[in-house]
C-alpha positions as MATLAB code, in Angstrom:
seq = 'XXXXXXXXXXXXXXXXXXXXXXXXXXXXXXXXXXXXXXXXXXXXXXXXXXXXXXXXXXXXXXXXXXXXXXXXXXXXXXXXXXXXXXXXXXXXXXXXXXXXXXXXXXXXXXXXXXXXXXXXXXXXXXXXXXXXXXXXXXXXXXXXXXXXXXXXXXXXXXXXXXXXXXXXXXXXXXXXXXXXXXXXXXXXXXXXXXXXXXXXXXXXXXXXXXXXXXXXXXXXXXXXXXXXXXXXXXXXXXXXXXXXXXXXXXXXXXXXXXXXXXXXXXXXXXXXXXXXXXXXXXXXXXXXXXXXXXXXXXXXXXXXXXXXXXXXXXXXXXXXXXXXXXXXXXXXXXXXXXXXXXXXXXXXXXXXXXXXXXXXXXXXXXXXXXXXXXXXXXXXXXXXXXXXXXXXXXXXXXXXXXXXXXXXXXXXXXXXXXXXXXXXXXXXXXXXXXXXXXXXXXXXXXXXXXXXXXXXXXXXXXXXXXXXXXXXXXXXXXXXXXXXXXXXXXXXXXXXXXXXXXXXXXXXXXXXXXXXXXXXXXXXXXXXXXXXXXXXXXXXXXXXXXXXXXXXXXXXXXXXXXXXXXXXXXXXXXXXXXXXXXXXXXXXX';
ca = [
     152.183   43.318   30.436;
     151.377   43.699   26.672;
     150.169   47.012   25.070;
     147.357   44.523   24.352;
     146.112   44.199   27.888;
     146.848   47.381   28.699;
     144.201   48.838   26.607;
     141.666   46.097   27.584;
     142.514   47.108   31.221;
     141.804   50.507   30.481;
     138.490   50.233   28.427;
     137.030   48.490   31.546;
     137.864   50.684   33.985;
     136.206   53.522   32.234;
     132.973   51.786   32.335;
     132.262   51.672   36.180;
     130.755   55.185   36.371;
     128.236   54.377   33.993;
     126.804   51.274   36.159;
     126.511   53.861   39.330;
     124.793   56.448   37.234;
     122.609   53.439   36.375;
     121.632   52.786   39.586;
     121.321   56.506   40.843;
     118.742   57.239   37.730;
     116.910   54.159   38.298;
     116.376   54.911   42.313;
     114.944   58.711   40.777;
     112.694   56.871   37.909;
     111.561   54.318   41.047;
     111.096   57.725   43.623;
     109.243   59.730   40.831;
     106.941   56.511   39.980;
     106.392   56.205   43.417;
     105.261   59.902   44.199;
     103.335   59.528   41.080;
     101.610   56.652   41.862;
     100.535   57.607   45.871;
      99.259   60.940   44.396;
      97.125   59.197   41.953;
      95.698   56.839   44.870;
      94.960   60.160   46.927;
      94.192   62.356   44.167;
      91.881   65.257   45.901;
      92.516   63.523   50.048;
      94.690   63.907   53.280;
      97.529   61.724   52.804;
      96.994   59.018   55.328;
      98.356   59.480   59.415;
      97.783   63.204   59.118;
      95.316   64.996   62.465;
      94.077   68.158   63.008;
      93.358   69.768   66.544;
      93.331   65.940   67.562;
      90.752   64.565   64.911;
      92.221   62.200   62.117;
      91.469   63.217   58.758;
      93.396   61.039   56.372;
      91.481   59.523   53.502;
      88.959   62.550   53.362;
      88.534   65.269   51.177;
      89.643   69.014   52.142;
      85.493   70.010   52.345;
      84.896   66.861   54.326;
      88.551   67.239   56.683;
      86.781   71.295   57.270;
      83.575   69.629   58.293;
      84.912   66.851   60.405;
      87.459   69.249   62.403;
      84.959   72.060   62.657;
      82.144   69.717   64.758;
      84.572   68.371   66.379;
      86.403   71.548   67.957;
      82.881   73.190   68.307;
      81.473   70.258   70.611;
      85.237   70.340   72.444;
      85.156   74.558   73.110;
      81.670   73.266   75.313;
      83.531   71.046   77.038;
      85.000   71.057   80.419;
      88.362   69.945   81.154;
      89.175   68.530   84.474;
      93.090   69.385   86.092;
      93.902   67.369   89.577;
      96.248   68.246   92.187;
      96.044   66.022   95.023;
      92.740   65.441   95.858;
      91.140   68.773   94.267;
      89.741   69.006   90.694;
      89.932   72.256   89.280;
      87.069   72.025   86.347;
      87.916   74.425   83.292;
      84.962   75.619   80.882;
      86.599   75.373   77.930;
      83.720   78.126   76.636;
      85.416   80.941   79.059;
      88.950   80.666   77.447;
      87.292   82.013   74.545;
      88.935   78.949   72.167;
      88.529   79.707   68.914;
      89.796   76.641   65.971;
      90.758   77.554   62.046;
      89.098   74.296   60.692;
      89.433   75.535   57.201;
      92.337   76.774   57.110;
      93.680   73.117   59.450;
      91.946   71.104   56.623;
      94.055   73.206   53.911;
      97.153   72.546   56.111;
      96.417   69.144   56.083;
      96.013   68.590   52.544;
      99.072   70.353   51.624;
     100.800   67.827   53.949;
     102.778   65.822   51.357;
     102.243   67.890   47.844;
     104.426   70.348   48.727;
     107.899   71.364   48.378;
     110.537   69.861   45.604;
     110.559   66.133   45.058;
     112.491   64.790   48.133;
     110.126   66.703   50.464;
     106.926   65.384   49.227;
     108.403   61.860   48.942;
     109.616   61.824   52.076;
     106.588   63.000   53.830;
     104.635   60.337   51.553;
     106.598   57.841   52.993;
     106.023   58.737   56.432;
     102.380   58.384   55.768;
     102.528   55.361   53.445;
     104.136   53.749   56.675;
     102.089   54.729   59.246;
     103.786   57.302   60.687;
     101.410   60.130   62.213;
     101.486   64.062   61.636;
      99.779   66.403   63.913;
      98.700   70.303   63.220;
      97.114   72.100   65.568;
      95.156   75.359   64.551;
      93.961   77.221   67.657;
      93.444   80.197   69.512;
      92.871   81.228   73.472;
      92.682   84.105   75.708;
      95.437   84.382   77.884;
      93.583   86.691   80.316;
      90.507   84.377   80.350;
      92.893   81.423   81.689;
      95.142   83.124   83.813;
      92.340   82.657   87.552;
      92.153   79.509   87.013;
      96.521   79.050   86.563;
      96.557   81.654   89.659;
      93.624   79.334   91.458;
      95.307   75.762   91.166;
      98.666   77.956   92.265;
      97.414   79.415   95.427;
      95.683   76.168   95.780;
      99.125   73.738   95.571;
     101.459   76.621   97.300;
     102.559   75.240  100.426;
     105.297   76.809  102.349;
     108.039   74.841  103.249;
     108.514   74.805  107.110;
     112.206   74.483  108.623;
     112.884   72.324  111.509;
     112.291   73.799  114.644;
     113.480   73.991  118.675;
     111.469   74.363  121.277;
     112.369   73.156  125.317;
     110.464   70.644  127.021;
     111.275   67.749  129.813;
     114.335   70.130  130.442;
     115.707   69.395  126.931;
     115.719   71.412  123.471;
     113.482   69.308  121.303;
     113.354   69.460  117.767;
     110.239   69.982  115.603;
     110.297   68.476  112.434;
     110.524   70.186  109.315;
     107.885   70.354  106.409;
     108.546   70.234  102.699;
     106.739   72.683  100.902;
     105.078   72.360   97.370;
     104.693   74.645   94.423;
     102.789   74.222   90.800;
     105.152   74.468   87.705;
     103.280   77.534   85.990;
     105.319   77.209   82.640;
     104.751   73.147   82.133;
     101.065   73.608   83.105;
     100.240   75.827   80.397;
     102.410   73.996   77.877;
     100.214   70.585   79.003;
      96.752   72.691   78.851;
      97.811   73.855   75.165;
      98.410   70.250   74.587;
      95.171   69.521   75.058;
      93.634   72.454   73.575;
      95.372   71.606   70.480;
      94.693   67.730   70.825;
      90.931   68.539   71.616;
      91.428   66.269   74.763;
      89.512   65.916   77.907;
      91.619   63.752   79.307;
      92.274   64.709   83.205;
      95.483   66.539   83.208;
      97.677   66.117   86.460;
      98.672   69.628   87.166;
     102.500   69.287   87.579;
     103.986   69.705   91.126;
     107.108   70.299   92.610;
     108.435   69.974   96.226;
     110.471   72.905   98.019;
     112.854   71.128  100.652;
     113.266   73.112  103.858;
     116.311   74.814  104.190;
     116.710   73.570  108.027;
     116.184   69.419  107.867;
     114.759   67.761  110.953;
     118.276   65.803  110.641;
     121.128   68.863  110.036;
     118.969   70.577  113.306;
     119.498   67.744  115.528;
     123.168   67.305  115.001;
     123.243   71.627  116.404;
     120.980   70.997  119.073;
     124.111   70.093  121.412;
     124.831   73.881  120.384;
     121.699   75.005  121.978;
     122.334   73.750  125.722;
     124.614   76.574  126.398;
     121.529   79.680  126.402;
     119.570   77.153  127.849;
     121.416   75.849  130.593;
     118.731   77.762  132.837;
     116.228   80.587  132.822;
     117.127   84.654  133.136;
     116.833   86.673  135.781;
     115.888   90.153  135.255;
     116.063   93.081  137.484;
     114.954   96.418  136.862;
     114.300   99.364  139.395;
     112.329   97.114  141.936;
     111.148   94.485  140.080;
     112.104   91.583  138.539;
     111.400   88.809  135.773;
     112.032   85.380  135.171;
     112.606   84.587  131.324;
     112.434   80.546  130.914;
     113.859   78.465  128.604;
     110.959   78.350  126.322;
     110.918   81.889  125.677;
     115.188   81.157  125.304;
     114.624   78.923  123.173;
     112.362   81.382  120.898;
     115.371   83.829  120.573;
     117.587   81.269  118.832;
     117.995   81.650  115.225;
     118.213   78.334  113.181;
     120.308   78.913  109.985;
     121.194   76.694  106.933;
     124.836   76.699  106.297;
     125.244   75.435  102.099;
     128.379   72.950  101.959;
     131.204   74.277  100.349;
     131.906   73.781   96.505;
     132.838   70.219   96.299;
     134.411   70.391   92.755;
     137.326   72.283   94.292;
     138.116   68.979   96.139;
     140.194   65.759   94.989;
     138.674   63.322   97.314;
     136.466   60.807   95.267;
     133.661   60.855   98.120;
     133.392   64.944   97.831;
     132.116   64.263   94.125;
     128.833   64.048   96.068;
     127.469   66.887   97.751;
     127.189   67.181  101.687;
     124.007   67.900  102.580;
     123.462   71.391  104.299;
     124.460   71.630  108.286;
     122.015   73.916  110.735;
     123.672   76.739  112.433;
     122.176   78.399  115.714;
     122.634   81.684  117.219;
     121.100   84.275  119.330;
     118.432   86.292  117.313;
     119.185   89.921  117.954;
     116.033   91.124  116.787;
     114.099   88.694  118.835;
     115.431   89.545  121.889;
     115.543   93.222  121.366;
     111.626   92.578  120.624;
     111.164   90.871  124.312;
     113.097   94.151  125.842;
     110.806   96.801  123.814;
     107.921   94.917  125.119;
     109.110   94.500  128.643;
     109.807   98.805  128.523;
     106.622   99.164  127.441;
     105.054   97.578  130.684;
     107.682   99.482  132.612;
     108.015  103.083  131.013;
     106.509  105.727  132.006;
     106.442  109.834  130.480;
     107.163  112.327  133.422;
     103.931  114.432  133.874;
     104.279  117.720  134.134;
     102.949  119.657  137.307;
      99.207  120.605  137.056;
      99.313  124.855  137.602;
      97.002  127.184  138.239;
      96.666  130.887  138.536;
      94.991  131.774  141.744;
      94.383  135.480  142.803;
      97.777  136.638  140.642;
      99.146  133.654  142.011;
     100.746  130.529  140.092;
      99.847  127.853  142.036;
     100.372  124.206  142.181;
      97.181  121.755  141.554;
      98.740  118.604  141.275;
     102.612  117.562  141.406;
     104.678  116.684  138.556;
     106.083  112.873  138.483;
     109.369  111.793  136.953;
     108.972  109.520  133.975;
     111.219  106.194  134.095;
     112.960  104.309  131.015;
     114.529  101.210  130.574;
     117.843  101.586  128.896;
     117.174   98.925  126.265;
     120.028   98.815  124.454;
     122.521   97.883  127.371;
     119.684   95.229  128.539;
     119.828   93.347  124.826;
     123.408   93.341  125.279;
     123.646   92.451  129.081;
     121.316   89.585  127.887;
     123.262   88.297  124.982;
     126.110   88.231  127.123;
     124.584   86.310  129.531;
     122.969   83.338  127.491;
     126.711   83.024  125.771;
     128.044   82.051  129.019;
     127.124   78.150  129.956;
     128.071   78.625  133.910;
     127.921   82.024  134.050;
     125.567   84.145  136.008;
     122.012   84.165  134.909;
     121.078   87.542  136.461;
     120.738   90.406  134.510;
     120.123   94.011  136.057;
     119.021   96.308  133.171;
     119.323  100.337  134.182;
     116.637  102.505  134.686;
     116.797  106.224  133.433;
     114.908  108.861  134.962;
     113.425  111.969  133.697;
     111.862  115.122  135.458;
     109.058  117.095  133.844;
     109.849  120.211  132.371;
     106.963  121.553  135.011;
     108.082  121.194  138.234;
     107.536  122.397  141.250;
     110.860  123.503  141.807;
     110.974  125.508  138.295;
     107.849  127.877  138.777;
     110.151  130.794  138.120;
     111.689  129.846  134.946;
     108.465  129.441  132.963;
     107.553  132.746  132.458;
     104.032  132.239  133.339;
     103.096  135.858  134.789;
     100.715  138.180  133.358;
      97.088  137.732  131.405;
      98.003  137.626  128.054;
      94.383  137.465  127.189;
      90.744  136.246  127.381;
      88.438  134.919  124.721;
      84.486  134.831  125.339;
      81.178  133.857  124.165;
      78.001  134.062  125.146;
      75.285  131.354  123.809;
      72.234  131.553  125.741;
      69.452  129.381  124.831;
      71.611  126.240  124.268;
      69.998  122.663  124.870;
      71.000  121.234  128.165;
      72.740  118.408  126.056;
      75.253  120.920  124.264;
      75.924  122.970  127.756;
      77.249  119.539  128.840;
      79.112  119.254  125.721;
      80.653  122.557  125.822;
      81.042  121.976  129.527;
      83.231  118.508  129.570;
      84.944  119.800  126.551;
      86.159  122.847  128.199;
      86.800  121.428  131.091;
      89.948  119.068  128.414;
      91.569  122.217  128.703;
      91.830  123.645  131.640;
      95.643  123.523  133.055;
      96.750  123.132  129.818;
     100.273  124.474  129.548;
     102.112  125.207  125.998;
     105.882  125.021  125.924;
     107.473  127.763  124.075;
     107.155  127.163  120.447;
     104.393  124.266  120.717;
     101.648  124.204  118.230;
      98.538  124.420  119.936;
      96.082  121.545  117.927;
      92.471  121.600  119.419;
      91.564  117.659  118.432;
      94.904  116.177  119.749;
      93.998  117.706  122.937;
      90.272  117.227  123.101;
      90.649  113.386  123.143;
      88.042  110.539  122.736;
      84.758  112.298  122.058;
      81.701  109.430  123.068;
      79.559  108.369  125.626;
      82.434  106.794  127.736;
      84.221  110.076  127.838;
      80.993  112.243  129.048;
      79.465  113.684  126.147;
      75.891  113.028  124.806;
      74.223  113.615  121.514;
      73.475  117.117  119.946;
      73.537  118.578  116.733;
      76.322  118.618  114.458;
      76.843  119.917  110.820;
      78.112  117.442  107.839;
      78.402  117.657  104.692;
      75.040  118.321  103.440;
      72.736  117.947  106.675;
      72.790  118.700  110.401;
      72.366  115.027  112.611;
      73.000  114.501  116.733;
      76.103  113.175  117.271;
      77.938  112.618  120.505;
      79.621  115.695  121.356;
      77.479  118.345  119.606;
      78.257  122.238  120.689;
      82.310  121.572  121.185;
      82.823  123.833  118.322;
      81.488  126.774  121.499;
      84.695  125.572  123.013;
      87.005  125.849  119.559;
      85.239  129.551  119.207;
      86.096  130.840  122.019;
      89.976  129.784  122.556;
      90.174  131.326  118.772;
      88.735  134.595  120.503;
      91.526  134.109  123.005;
      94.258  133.688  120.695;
      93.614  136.586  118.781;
      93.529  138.910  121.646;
      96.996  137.326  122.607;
      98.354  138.167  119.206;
      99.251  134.454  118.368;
      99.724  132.851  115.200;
      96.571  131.298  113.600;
      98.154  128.259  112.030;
      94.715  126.570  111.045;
      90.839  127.460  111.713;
      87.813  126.502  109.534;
      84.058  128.465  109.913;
      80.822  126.990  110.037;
      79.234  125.958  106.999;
      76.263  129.016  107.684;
      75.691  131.207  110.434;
      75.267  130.840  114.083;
      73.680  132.528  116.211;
      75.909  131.112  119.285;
      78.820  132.893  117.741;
      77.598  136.527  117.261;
      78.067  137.724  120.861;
      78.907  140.415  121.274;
      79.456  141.995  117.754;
      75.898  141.242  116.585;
      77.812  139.932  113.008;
      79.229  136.166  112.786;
      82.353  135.829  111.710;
      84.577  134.995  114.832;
      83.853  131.081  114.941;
      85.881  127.909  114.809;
      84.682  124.495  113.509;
      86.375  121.167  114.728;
      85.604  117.729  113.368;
      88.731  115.791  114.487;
      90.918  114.851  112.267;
      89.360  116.456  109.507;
      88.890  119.429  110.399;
      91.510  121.516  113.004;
      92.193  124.354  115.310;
      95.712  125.266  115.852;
      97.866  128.143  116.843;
     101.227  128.583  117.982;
     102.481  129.780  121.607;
     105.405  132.465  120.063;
     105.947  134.129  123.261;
     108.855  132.590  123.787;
     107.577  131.575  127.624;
     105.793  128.904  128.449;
     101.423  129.643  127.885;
      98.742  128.754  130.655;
      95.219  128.098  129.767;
      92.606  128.379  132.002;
      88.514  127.477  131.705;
      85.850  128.981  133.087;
      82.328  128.084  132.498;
      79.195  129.766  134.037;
      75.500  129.237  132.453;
      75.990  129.785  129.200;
      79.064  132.214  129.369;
      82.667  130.464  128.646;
      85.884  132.131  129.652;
      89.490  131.161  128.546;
      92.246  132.982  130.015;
      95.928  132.648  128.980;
      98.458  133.262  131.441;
     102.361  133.636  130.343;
     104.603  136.745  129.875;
     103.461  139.191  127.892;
     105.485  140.595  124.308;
     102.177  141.345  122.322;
      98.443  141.688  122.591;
      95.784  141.325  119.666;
      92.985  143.926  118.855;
      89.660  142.919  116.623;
      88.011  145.495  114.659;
      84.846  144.116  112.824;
      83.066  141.667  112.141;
      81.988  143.804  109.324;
      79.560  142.745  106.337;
      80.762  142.177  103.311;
      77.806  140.381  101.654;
      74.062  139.396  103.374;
      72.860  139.850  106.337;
      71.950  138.570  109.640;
      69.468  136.464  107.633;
      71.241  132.101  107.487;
      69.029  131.369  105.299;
      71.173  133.503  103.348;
      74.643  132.947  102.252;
      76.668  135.528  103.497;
      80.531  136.993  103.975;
      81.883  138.567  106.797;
      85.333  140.506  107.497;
      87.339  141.123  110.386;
      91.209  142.166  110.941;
      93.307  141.654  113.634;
      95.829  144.155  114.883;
      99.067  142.591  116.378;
     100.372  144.921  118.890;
     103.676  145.405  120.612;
     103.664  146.574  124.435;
     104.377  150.158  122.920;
     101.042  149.453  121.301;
     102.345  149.799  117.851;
     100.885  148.127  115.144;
     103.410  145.177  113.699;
     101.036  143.405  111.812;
      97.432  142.953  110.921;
      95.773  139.734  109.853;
      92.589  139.798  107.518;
      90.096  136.862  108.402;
      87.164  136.155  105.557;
      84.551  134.112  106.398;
      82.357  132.676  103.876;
      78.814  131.353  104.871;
      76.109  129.260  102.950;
      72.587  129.223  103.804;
      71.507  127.017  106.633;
      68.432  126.053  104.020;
      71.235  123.742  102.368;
      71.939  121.739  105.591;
      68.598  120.023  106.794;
      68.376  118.424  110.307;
      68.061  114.632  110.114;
      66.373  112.824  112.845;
      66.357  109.077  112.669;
      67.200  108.839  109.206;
      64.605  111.192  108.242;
      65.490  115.067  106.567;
];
């Protein structure tokens, strides 16, 4: 090669560059003319294929775009948009979701589609409408709370629990009940579809998106166990308890079987090709513990039975026996659940099951007189209410009558209500006067606070612990005998309002009733260690006057048998006037 050619070989090599830089400024000059020229065609309008909130506004003006999107939003937020799920159509004013649309500042939006951003963004967005190619903007708001009942409505609507195959035994056979799939509605893609159509103004009808739930137990994994099942129910139970017995069948077997799913095991860890494919999940069955133990309680409560203490009296000095205690029975549950399970799990075993029954004596017997304790007066409560209504006498006289017998184990709270009972019709009482909250009214068992009164009297005089005790709301003149002040009266309203005390002695506590006219006696028998002395009522305030409010005062000395005083309780009692608590007859004050 010459030095010639060599330099002609160089001079046109240097020139390629040029040509590409050529072409690359010419492609810009082409681009720029371009831009230029689709901006001058839609100088002051929407770039073609450009929507707002649904409605098309390319070709229009940014005034005319606000107008167009604004009626058309307003007209769509008075709509009603329709959402199916199965064969229900849940119908959604669009007005309650509160939707609110920004047409002015969508139409701005919209004509800034395609004139902003450097050079290559405009022209490629200009060339996405100069072909046809369509932008959306959607300019909305809602209010979440305002949609949420109807997303919670279609939800409860759809939800449908998914029901796992079943066993029951009929035609001497387990039989299998089929299993349902259940259903649920896909919260999250709902909303995302109904903001789709707020934000396309459509009122299309939207198919509310639904999902199935497969049982966990399939009809076909339960029928390959049910071989499983014919060992419990090869035949029915026989129970024996104390001198009875029970047949438990095979339907009531079947019942205490509990169906299981049992997930496959992770196929990846396998090589085989055909594991690549999950086995579907087996049944499993086995005795349900709970179930059974459910069927015991149930039979023990048919069969068990508290022992009853032994109904005393004290008769001339004499504790006496009224009525004779009875021993309380028990199943022993526990060994009966598992002399059952052991049972079923033998197929040609025996079916016979004898399930023990405990016995318990009452802790007043005949044969423990001695040991209770129960011999001196400890003390006597009274009151004296003469001119009561033949309806409250029988009051005070069924009531009374609750508690006579009664017997308190050492330590035992004392709680007036929990004895008393059922106060209505069916239990004896009739209606008489009671006091509520702002008015007195007849109710059925009017006058038992005469019976709360005068065990209070009774437990103060045997020195025993006032745990609770509430007055009347105003002065009665039932409670005054015989200190001629009020002050030493208990109110009961059951549960609301208590009497209680505690038997201390450390001995079992007889109470005994006495009722004659309208004098009421109780009398506790037990062994004596203390004795109660009143001094008052006294007044503190008022007078004998209820239409006056008034406070009285009383104390009670706690003596020892040495008579020493070892304590003294202060009782204030605090009454309104009766003005405030008008009688209401039929309604009427």
């Amino acid at each position: 090669m010459t030095s010639d050619s060599m330099t002609e070989y160089e001079q046109d090599t240097s020139s390629r560059p040029r040509w590409g830089w050529r072409i690359v400024g010419g492609a810009v000059v082409v681009v720029i003319l371009l831009v230029g020229s689709f901006e001058l065609v839609y100088a002051g309008k929407v770039y073609p294929g450009v929507s707002v909130d649904g409605v098309y506004v390319g070709g229009s003006s940014k005034t005319t775009a606000d107008s167009t999107i604004s009626a058309a939003t307003v007209t769509y937020a008075a709509a009603i948009l329709p959402v199916t799920y199965g064969t229900t159509t849940l119908k959604i004013p669009l007005h309650t979701l509160n939707l609110k649309y920004d047409a002015t500042g969508g139409a701005a939006l919209a004509y800034s589609y395609g004139r902003t951003g450097n050079l290559w963004v405009r022209a490629t967005q200009q060339l996405r409408a100069l072909v046809g190619r369509p932008t959306t903007y959607a300019r909305y708001t809602y209010d979440d709370a305002t949609l949420s009942p109807y997303i919670i409505q279609a939800s409860n609507d759809v939800a449908t629990p998914a029901v796992n195959a079943g066993l029951t035994f009929s035609n001497n056979q387990a039989t299998v009940t089929p299993a349902a799939d259940g259903k649920r509605l896909n919260l999250g893609l709902l909303v995302m579809n109904l903001q789709n159509r707020f934000g396309s103004t459509s009122t299309d009808t939207l198919a509310a998106p639904v999902y199935g739930l497969p049982a966990a137990v399939s009809t076909a994994a339960l029928s390959a166990a049910t071989p499983e099942a014919d060992t419990d129910l090869t035949a029915p139970l026989q129970l024996t308890y104390g001198q009875s017995n029970q047949t438990v069948d095979q339907v009531t077997i079947a019942k205490w079987l509990k169906i299981g799913a049992v997930a496959p095991g992770d196929f990846l860890l396998t090589h085989d090709l055909h594991d690549l494919y999950p086995a579907p999940a087996t049944a499993s069955l086995s005795l349900d513990n709970a179930a059974i133990t459910a069927y015991v309680n149930n039979l023990a409560a048919n069969v068990n039975k508290d022992a009853t203490n032994a109904q005393l009296a004290m008769v001339n000095g004499t504790l006496t026996v009224t009525s004779p205690s009875i021993d309380g029975v028990a199943l022993d549950t526990s060994g009966a659940v598992t002399a059952i399970t052991n049972a079923l799990k033998q197929p040609n075993g025996n079916r016979t099951v004898t399930i023990a029954v405990k016995t318990t004596q009452a802790a007043v017997r005949e044969d423990n007189l001695a040991s209770l304790g129960i011999t001196d007066q400890l003390s006597e409560g009274e009151t004296y209410f003469p001119g009561s209504p033949a309806g409250r006498l029988q009051n005070v006289r069924v009531g009374s009558s609750k508690f006579n017998g009664v017997v308190l184990a050492p330590g035992e709270q004392f709680s007036f209500g929990k004895l008393l009972g059922e106060v209505d019709a069916s239990t004896g009482y009739v209606p008489e006067l009671v006091i509520l909250s702002d008015h007195e009214e007849d109710q059925y068992g009017g006058g038992l606070c005469q019976v709360s009164s005068t065990v209070f009297r009774a437990a103060l005089a045997a020195g025993l612990p006032i745990n609770e005790r509430v007055n009347h709301a105003f002065a009665i003149s039932y409670y005054t005998w015989p200190y001629s002040v009020p002050g030493l009266d208990a109110t009961i309203y059951y549960p609301a309002i208590d009497f209680k005390f505690t038997n201390d002695t450390g001995h079992y506590l007889l109470m005994q009733t006495t009722m004659k006219g309208y004098d009421l006696k109780f009398d506790f028998y037990g062994t004596k260690t203390k004795s109660g002395v009143i001094r008052g009522p006294y007044f503190v305030s008022g007078s004998n006057d209820a239409k006056q409010p008034s406070q009285t005062v009383f104390y009670r000395d706690v003596l020892d048998l040495a008579g020493n005083v070892t304590k003294t309780d202060t009782f204030n009692t605090y009454y309104k006037s009766s003005l405030d608590y008008p009688v209401q007859l039929n309604g009427t004050k």
